[in-house]
Each structure stands twice: as C-alpha cells, then as structure tokens.
C-alpha positions as CSV (number, residue, x, y, z in Angstrom):
1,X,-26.4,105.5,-41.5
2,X,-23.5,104.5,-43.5
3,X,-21.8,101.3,-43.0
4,X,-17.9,101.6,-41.4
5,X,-15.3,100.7,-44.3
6,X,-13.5,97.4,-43.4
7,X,-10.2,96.8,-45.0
8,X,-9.5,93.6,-46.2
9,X,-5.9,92.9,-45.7
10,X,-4.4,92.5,-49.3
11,X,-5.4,96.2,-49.7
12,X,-4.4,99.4,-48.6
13,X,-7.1,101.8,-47.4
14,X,-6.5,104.2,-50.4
15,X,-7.4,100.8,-52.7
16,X,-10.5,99.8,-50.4
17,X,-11.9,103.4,-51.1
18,X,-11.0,103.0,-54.6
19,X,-13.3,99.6,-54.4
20,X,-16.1,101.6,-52.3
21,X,-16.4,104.6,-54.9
22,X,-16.1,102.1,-57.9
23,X,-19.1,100.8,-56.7
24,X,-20.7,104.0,-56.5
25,X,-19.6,105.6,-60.1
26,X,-18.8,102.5,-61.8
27,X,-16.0,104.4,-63.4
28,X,-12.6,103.8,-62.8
29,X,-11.1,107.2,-63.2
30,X,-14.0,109.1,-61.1
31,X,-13.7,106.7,-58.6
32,X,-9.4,107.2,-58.3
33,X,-10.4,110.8,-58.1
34,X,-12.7,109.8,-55.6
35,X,-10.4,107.9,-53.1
36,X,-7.5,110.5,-53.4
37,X,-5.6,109.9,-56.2
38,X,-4.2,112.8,-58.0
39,X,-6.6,114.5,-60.5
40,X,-3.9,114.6,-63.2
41,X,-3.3,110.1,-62.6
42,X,-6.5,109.3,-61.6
43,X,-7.3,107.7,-65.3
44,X,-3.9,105.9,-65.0
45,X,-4.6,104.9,-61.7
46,X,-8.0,103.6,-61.9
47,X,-6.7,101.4,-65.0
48,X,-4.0,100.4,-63.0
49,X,-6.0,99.6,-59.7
50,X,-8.5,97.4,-62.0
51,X,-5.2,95.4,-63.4
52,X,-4.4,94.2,-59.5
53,X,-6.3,91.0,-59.0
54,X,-7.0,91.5,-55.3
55,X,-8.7,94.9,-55.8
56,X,-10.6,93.2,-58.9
57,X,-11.8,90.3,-56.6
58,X,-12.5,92.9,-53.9
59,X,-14.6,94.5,-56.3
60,X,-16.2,91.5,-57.6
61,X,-17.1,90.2,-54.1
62,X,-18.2,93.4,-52.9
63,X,-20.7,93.1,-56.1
64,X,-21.6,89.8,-55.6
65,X,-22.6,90.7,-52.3
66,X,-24.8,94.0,-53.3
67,X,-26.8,91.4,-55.6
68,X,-27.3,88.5,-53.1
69,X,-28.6,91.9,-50.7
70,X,-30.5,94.0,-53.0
71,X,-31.9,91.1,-55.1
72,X,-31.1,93.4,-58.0
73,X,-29.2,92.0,-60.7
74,X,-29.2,92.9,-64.5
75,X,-31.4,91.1,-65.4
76,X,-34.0,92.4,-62.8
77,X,-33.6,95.8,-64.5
78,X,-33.9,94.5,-67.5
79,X,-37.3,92.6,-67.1
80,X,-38.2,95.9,-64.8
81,X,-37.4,98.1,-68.0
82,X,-39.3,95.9,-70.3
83,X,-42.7,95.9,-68.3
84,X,-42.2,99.5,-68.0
85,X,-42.2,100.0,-71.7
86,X,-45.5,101.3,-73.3
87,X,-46.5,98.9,-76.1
C-alpha cells in the first residue's frame, strides 16, 4: 500500500510531487513531467525546482530517510556489486 503524501509546509503540493517522483526517476525533468508540469518546461522546471533550497532539503531529507529505512546506501551497492563480480 502506498504511503499518503504529506506536505511539508514550505512547499506547494505540485513541489512535494516533484520531491516524490525525484526520488523515483532521479531525474529532474522526468520527474517535473511527472508531478504536472508542462511537457514543453518540465526541463526548466526541474532545474529550477532543484535551485529552491527548501525543495533541495526536502529532497535531501527524504533521502536521508530512505537510507536510514532501507539500510541501502552507495556504498552497499557498491560492495554488493563487487562480491557479485566473477573473478
């Protein structure tokens, strides 16, 4: 089951799915197309929406707390990668 969207209140809705979708693509543009933004701006609004501080450190938080969840950081995947590597 998915988990509701909560809004922090320095952003708008359209910039909290903009941090959601982010998350998911990891790519600015897709992820402006993603939360509405207008197919011919989304790649000037995703650069823009990752200038705003707030919507950085929403991003950065949101992050931060996927890690501290998942235990799965780079460098996890990185030592995963390596063992998985045939000599």
């Amino acid at each position: 089951m998915a988990k509701e969207l909560t809004v922090p209140r320095e952003l708008t809705y359209k910039q909290a799915l903009f941090v959601v979708h982010y998350l998911r693509t990891m790519e600015a543009k897709q992820a402006a197309l993603d939360a509405g933004y207008s197919p011919g701006n989304a790649a000037k609004y995703g650069h823009e929406l990752m200038q705003l501080h707030h919507v950085k450190a929403a991003i950065d938080a949101a992050m931060s707390e996927r890690i501290e969840r998942t235990k799965i950081d780079a460098d996890w995947v990185l030592l995963d990668h390596r063992i998985g590597q045939r000599p």
